[in-house]
Structures are given as C-alpha cells and as structure tokens.
PQR file with spaces between the fields and no chain letter, atoms N, CA, C, O and H, PARSE charges and radii, in Angstrom:
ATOM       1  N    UNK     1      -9.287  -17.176  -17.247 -0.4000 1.5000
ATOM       2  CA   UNK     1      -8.077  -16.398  -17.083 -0.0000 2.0000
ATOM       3  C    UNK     1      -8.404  -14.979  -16.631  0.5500 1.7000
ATOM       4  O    UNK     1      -7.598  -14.293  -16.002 -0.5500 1.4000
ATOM       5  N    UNK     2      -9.785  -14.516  -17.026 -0.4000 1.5000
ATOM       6  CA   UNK     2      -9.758  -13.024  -16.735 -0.0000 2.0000
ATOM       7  C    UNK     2     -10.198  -12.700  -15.408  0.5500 1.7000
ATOM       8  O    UNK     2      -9.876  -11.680  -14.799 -0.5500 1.4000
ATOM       9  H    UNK     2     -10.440  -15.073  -17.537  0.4000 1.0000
ATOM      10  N    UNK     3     -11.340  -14.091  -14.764 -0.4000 1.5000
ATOM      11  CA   UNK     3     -11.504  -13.489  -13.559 -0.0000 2.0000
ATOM      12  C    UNK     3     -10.015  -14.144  -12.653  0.5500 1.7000
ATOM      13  O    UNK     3      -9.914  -13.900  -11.450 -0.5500 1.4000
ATOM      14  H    UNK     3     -11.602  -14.920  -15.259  0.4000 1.0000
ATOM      15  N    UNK     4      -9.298  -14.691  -13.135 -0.4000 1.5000
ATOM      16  CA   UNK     4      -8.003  -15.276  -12.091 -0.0000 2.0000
ATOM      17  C    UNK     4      -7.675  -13.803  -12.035  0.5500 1.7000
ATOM      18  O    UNK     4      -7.874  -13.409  -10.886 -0.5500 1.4000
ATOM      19  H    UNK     4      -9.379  -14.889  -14.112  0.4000 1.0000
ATOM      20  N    UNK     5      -7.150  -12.604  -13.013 -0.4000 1.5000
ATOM      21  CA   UNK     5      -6.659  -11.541  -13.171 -0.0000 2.0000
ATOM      22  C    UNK     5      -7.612  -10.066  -12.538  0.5500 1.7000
ATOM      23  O    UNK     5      -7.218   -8.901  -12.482 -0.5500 1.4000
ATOM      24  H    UNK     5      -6.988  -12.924  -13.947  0.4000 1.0000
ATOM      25  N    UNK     6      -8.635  -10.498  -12.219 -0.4000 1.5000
ATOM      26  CA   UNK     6      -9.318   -9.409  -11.764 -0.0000 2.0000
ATOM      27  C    UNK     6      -9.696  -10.061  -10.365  0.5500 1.7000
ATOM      28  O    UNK     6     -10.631   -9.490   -9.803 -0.5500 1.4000
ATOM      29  H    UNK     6      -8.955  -11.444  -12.265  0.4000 1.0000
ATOM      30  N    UNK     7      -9.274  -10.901   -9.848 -0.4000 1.5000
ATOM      31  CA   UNK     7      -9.544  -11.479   -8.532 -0.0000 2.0000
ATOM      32  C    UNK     7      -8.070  -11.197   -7.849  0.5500 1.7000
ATOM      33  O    UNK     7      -8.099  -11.074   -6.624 -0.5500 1.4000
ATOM      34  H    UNK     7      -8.515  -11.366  -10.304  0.4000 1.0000
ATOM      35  N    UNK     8      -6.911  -11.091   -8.428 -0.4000 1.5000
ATOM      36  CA   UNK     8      -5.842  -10.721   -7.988 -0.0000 2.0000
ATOM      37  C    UNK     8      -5.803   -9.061   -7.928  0.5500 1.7000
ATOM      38  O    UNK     8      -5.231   -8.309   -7.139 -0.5500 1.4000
ATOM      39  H    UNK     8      -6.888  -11.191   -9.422  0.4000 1.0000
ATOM      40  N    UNK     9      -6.671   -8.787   -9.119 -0.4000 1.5000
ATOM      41  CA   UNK     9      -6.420   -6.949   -8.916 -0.0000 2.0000
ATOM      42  C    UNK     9      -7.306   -6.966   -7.785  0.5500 1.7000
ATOM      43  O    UNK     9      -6.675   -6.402   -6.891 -0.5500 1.4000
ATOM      44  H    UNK     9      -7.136   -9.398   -9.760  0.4000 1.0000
ATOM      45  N    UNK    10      -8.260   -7.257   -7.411 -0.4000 1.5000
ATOM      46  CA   UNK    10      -9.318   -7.051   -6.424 -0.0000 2.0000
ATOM      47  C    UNK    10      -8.339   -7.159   -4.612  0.5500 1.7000
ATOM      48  O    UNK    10      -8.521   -6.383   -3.674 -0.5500 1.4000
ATOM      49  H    UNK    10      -8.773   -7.715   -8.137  0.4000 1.0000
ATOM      50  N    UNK    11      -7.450   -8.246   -4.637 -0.4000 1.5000
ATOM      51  CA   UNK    11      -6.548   -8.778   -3.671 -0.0000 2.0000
ATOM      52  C    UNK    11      -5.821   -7.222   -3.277  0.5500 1.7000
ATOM      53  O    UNK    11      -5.873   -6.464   -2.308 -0.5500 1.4000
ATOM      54  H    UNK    11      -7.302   -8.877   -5.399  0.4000 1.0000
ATOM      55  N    UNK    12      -5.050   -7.227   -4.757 -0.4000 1.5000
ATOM      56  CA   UNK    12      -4.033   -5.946   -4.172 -0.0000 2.0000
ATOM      57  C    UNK    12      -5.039   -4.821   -4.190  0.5500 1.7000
ATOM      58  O    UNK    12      -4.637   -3.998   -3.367 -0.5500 1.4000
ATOM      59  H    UNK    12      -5.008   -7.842   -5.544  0.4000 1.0000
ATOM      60  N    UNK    13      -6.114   -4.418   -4.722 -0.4000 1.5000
ATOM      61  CA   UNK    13      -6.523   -3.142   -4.184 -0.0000 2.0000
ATOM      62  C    UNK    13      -6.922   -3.338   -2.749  0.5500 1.7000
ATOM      63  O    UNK    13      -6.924   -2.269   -2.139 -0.5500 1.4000
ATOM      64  H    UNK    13      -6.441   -5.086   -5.391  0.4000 1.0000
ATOM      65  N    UNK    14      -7.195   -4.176   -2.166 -0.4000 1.5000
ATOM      66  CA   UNK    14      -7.820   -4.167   -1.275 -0.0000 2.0000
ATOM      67  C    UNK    14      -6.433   -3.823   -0.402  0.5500 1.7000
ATOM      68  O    UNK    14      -6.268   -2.757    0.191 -0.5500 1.4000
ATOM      69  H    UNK    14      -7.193   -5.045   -2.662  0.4000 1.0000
ATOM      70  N    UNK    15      -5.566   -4.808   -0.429 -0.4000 1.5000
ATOM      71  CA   UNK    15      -4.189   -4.909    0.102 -0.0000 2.0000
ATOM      72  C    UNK    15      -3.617   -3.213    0.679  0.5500 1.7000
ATOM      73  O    UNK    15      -3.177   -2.728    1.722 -0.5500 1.4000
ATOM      74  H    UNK    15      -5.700   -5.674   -0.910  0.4000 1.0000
ATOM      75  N    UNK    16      -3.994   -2.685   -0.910 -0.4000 1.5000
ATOM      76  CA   UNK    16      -2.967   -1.300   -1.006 -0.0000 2.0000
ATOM      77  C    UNK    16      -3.942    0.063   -0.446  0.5500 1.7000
ATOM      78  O    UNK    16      -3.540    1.226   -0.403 -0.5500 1.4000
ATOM      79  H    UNK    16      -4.351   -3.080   -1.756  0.4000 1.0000
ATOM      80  N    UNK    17      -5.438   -0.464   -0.001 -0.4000 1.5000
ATOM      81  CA   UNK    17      -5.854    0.516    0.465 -0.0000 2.0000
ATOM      82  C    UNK    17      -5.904   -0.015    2.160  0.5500 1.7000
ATOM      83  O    UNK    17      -6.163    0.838    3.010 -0.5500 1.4000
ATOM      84  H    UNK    17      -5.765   -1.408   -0.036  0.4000 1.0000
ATOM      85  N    UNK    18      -5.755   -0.841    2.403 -0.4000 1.5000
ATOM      86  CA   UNK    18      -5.654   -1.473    3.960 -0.0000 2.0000
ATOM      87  C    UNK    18      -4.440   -0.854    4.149  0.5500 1.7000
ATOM      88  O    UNK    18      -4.473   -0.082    5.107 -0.5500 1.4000
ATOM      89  H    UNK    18      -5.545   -1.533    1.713  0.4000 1.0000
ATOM      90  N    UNK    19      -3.175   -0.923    3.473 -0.4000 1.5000
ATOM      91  CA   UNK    19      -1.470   -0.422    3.939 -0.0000 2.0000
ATOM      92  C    UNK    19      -2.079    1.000    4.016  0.5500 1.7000
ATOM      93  O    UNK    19      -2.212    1.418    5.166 -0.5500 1.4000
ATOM      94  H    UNK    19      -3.148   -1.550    2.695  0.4000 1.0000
ATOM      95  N    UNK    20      -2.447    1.765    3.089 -0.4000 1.5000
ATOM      96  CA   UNK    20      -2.472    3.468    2.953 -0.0000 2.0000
ATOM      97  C    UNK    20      -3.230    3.966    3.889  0.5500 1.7000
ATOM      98  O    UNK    20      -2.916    5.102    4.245 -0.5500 1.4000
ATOM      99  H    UNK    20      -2.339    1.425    2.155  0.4000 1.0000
ATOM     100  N    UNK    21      -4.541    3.265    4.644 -0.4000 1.5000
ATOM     101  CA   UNK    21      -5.245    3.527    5.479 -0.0000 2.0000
ATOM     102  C    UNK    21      -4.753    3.109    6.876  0.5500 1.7000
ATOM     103  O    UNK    21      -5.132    3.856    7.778 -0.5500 1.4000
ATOM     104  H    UNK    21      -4.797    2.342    4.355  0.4000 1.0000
ATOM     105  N    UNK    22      -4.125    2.257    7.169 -0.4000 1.5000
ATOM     106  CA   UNK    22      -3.370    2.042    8.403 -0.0000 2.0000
ATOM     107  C    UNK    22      -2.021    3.139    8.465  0.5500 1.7000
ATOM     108  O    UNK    22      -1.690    3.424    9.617 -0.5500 1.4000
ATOM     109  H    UNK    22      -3.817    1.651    6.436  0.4000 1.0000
ATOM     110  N    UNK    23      -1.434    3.605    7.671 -0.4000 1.5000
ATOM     111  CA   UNK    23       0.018    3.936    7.643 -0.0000 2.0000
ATOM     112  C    UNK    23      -0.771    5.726    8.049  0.5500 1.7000
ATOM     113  O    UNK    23      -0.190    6.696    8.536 -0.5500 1.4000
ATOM     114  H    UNK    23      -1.703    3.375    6.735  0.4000 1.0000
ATOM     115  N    UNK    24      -1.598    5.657    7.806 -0.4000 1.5000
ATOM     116  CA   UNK    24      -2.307    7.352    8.404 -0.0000 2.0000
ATOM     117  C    UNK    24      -3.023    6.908    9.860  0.5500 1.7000
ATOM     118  O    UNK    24      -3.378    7.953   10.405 -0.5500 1.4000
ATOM     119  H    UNK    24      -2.070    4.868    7.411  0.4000 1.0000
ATOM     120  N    UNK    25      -3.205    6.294   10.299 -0.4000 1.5000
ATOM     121  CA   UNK    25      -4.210    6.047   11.222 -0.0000 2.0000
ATOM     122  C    UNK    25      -2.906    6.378   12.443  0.5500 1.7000
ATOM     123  O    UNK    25      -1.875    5.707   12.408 -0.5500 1.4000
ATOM     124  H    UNK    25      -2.917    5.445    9.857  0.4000 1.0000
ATOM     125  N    UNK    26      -3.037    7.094   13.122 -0.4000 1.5000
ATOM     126  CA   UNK    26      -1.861    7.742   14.498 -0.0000 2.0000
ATOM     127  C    UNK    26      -1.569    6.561   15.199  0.5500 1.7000
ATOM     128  O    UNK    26      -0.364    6.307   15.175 -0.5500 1.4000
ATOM     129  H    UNK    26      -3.875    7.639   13.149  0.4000 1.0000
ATOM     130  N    UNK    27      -2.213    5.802   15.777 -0.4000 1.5000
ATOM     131  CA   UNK    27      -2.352    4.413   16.799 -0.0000 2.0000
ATOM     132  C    UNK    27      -1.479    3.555   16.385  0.5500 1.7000
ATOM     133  O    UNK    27      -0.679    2.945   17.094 -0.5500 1.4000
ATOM     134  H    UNK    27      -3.191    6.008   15.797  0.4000 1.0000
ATOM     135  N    UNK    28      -1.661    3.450   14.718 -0.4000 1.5000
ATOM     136  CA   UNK    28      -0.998    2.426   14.039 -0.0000 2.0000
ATOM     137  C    UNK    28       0.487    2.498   13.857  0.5500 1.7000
ATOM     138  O    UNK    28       1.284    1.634   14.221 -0.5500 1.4000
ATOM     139  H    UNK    28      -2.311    3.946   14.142  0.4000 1.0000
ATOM     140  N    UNK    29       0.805    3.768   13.175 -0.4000 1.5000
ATOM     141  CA   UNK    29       2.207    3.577   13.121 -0.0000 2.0000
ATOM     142  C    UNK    29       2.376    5.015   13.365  0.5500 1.7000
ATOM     143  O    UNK    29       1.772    5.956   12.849 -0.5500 1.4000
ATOM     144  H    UNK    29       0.157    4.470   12.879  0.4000 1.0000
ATOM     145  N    UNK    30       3.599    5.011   14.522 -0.4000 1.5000
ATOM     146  CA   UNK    30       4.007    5.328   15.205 -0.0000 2.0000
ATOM     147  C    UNK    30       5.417    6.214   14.910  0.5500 1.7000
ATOM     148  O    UNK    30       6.574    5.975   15.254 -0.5500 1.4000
ATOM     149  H    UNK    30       4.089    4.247   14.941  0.4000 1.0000
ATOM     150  N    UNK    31       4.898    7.236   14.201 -0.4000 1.5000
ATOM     151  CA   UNK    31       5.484    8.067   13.222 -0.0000 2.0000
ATOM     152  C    UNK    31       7.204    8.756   13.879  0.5500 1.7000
ATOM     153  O    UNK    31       8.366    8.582   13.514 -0.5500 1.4000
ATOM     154  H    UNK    31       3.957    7.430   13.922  0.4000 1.0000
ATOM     155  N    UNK    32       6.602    9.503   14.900 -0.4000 1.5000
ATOM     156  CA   UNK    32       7.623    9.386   15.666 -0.0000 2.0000
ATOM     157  C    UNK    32       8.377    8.658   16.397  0.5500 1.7000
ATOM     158  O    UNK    32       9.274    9.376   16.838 -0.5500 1.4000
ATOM     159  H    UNK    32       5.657    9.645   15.196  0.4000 1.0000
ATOM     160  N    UNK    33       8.469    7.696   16.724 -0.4000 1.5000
ATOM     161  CA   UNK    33       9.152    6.498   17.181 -0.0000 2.0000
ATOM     162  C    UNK    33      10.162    6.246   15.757  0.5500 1.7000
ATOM     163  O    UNK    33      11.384    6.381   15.706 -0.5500 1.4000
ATOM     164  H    UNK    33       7.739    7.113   16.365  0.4000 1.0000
ATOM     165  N    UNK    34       9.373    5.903   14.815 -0.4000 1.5000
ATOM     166  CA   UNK    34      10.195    5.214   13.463 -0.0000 2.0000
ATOM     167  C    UNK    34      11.608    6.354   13.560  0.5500 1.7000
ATOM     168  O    UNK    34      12.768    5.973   13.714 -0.5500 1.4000
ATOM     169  H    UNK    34       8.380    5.793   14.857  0.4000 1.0000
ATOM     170  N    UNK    35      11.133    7.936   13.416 -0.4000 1.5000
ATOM     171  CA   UNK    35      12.125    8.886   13.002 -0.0000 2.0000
ATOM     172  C    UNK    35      13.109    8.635   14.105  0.5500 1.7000
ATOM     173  O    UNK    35      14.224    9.103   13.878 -0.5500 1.4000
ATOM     174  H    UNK    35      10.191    8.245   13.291  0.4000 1.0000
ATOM     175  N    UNK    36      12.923    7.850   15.532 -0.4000 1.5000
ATOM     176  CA   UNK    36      13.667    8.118   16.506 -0.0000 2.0000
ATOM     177  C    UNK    36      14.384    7.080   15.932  0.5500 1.7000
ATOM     178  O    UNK    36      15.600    7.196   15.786 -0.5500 1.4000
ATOM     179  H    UNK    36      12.017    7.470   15.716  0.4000 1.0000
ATOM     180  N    UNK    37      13.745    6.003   15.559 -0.4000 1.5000
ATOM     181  CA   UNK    37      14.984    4.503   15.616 -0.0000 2.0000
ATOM     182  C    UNK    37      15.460    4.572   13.835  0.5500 1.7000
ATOM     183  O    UNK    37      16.507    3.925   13.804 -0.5500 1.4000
ATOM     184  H    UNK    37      12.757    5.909   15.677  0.4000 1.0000
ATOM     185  N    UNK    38      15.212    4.963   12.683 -0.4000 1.5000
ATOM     186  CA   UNK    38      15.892    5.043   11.415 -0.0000 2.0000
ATOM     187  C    UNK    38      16.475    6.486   11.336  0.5500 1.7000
ATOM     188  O    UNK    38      17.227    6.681   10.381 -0.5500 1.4000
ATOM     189  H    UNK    38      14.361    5.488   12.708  0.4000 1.0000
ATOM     190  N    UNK    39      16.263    7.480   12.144 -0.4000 1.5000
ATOM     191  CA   UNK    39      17.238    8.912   12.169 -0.0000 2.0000
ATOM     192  C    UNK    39      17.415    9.050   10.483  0.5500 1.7000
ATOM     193  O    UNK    39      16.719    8.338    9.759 -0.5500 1.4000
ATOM     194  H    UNK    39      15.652    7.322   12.920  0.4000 1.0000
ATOM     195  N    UNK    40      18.410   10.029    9.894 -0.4000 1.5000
ATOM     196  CA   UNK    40      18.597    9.988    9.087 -0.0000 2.0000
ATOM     197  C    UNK    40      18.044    9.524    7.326  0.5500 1.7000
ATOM     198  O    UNK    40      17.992   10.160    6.273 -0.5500 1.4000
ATOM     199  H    UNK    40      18.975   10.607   10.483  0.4000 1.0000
ATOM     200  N    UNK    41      17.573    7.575    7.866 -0.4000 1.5000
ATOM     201  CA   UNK    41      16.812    7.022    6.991 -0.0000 2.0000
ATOM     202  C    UNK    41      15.515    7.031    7.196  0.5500 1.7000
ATOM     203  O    UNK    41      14.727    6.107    6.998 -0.5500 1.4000
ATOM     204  H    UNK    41      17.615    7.058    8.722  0.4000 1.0000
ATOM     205  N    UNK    42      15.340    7.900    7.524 -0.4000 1.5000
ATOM     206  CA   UNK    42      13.580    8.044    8.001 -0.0000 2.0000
ATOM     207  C    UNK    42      12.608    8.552    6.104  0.5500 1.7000
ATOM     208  O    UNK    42      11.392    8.471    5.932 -0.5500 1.4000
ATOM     209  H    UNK    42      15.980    8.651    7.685  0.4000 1.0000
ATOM     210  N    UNK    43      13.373    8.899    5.304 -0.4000 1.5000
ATOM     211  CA   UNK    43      12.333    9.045    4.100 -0.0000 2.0000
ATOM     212  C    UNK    43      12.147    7.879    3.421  0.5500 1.7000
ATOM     213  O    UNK    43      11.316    7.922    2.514 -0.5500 1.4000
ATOM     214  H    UNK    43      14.361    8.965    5.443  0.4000 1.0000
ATOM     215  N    UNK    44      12.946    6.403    3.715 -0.4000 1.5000
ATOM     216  CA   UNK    44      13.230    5.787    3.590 -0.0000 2.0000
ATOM     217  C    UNK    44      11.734    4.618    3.478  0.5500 1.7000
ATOM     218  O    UNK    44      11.448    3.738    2.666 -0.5500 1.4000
ATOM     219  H    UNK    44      13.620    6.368    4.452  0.4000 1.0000
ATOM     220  N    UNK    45      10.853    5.287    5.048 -0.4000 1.5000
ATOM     221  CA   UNK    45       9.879    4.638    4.991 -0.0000 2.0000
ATOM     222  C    UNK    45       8.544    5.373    4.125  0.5500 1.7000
ATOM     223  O    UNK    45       7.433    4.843    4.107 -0.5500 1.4000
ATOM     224  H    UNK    45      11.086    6.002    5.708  0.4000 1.0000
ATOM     225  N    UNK    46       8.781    6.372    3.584 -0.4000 1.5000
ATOM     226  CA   UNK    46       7.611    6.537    2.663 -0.0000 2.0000
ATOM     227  C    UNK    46       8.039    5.915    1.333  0.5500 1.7000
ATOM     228  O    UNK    46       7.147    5.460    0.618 -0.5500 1.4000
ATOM     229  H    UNK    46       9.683    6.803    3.599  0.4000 1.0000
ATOM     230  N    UNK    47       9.108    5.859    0.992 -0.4000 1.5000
ATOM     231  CA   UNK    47       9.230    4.650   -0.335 -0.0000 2.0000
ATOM     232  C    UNK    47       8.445    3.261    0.267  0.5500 1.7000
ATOM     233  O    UNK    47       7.417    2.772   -0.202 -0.5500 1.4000
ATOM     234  H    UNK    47       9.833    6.229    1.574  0.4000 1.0000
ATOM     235  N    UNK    48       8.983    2.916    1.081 -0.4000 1.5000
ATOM     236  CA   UNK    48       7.803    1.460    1.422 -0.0000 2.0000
ATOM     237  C    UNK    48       6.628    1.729    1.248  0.5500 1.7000
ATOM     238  O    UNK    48       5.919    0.895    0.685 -0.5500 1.4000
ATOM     239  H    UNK    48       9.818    3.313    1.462  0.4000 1.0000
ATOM     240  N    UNK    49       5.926    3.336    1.807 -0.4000 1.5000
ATOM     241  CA   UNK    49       4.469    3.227    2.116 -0.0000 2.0000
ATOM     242  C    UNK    49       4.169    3.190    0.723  0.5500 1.7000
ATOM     243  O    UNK    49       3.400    2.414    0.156 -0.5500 1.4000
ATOM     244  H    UNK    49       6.503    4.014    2.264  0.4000 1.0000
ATOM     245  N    UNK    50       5.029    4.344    0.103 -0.4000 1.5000
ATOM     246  CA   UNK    50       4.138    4.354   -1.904 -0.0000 2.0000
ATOM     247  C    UNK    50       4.437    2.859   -2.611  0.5500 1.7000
ATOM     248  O    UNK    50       3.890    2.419   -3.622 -0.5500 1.4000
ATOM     249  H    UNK    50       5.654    4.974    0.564  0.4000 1.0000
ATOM     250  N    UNK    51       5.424    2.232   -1.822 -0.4000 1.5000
ATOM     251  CA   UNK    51       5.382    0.733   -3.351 -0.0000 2.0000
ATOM     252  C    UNK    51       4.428   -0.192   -2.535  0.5500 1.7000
ATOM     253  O    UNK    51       3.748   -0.956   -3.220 -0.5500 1.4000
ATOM     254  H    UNK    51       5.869    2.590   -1.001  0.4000 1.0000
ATOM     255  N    UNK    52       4.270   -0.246   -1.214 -0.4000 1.5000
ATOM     256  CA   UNK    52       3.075   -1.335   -0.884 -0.0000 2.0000
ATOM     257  C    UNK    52       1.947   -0.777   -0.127  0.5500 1.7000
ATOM     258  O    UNK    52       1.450   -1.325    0.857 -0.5500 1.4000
ATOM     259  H    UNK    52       4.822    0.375   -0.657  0.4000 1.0000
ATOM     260  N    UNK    53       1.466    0.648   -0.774 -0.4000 1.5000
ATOM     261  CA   UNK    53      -0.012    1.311   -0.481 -0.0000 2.0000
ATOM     262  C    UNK    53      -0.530    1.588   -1.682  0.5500 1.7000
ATOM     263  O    UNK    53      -1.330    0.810   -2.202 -0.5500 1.4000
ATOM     264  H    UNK    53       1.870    1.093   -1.573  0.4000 1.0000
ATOM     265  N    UNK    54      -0.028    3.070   -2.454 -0.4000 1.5000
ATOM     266  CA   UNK    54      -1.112    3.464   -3.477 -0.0000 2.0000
ATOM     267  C    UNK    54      -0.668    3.025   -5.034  0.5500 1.7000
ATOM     268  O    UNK    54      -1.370    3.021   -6.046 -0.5500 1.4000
ATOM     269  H    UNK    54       0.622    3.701   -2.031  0.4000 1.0000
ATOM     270  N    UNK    55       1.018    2.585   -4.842 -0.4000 1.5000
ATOM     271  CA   UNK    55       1.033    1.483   -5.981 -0.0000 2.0000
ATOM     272  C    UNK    55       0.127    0.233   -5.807  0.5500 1.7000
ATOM     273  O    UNK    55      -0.582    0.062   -6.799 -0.5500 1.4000
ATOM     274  H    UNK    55       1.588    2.589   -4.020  0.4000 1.0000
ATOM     275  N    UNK    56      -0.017   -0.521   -5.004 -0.4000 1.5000
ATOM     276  CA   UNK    56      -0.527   -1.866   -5.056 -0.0000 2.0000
ATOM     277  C    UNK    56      -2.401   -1.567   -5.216  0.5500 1.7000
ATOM     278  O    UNK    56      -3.215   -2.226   -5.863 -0.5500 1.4000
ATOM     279  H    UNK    56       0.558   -0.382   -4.199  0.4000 1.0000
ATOM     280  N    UNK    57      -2.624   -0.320   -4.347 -0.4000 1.5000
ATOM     281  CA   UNK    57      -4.008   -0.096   -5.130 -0.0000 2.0000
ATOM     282  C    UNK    57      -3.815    0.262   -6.870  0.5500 1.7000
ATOM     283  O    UNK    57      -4.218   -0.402   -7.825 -0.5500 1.4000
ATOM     284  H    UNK    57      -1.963    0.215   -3.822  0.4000 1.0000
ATOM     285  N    UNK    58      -3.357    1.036   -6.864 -0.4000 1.5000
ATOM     286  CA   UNK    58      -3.196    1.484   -8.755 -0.0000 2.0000
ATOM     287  C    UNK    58      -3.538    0.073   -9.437  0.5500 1.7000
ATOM     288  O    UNK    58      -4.541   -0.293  -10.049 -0.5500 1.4000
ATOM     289  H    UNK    58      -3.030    1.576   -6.088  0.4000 1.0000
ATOM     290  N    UNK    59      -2.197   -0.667   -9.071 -0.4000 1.5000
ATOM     291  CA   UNK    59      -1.997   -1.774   -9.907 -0.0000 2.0000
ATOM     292  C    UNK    59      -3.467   -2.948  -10.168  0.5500 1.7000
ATOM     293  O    UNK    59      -3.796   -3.554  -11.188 -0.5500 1.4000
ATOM     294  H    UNK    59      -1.382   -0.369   -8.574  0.4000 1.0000
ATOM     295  N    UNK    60      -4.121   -2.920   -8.749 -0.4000 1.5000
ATOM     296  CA   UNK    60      -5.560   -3.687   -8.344 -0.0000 2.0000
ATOM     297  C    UNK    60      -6.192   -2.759   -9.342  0.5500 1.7000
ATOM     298  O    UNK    60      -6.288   -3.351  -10.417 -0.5500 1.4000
ATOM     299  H    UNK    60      -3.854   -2.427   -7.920  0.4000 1.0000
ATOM     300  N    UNK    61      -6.535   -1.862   -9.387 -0.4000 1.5000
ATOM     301  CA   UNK    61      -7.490   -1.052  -10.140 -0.0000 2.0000
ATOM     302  C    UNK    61      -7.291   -0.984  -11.729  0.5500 1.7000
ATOM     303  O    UNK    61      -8.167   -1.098  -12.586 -0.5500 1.4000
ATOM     304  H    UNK    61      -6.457   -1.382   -8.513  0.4000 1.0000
ATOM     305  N    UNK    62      -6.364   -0.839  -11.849 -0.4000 1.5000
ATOM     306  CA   UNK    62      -5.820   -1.288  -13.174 -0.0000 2.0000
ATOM     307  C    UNK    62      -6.190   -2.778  -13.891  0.5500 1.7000
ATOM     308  O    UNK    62      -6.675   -3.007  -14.999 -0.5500 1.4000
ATOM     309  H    UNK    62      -5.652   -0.746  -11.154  0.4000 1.0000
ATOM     310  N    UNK    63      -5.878   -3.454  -13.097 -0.4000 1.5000
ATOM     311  CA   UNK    63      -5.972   -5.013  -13.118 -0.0000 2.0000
ATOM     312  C    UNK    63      -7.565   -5.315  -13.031  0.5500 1.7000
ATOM     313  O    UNK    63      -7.980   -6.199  -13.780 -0.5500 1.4000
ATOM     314  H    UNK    63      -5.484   -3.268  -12.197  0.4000 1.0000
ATOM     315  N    UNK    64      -8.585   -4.592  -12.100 -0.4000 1.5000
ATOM     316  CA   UNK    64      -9.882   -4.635  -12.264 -0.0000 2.0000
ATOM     317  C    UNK    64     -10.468   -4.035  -13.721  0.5500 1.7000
ATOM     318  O    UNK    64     -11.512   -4.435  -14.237 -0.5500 1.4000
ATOM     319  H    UNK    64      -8.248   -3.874  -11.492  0.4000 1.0000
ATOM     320  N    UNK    65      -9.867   -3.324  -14.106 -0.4000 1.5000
ATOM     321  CA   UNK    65     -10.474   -2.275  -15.365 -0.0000 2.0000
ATOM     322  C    UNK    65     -10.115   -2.908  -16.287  0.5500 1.7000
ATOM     323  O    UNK    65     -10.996   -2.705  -17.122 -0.5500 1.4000
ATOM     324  H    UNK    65      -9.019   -3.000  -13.686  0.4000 1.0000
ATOM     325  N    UNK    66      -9.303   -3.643  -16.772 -0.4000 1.5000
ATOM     326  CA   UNK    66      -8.403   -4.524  -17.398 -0.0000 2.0000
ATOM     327  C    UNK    66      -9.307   -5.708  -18.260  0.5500 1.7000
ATOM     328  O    UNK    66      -9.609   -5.944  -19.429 -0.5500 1.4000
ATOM     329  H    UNK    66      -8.587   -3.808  -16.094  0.4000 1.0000
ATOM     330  N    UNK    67      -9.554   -6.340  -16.781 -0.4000 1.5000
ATOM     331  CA   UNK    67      -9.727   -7.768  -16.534 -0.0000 2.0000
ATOM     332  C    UNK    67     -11.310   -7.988  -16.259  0.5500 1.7000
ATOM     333  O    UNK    67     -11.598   -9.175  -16.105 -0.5500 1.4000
ATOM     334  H    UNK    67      -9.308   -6.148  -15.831  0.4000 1.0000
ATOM     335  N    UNK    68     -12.325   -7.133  -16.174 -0.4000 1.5000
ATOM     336  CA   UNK    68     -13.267   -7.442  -15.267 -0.0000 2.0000
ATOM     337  C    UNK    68     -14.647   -8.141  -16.381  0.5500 1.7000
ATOM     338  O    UNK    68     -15.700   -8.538  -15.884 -0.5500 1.4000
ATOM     339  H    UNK    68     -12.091   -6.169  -16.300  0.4000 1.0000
C-alpha cells in the first residue's frame, strides 16, 4: 500500500513540476495570445496554473514524505 502511495506522489510531482515548468517557458504558452482570447477572464488562468502545477507538486511531495 505504501509504495502504491508514494508511486502516485512521485506521478503528480513529476506531473506538477512538468505543468509549472512549461507554463514559464515563453514558446509554450503563449501568454499574450491567452489575454487576447479570455480578455477580462484572463486571472482565470493562473487558478488553473496553481491547482495543476505547484499544488499537484506539493501534494506528490507530501505523498513522497508520507509514504516512502
């Protein structure tokens, strides 16, 4: 049971530092474009970046320290 639980934290850290490291990388996402096409809802996309980047690492790391 514990490595099922530290093989899943291992998943999402990996997960949540691949999202946080792409979502900075200029090439990748296309910062200005987004603000052109959500206007208004444009803070909209840093709630996405924090619940599926440095939450999903936390949670992996947590889950490694936990579980390991």
């Amino acid at each position: 049971m514990h490595t099922m639980f530290a093989t899943i934290g291992m998943i999402l850290a990996v997960a949540g530092l691949v999202v946080s490291v792409a979502f900075w990388i200029p090439g990748l996402c296309n910062r200005t474009r987004l603000k052109e096409i959500l206007g208004s809802r444009y803070p909209l996309v840093y709630v996405v970046y924090v619940a599926n980047g440095p939450m999903l690492l936390l949670l992996g790391v947590i889950l490694l320290i936990t579980f390991r």
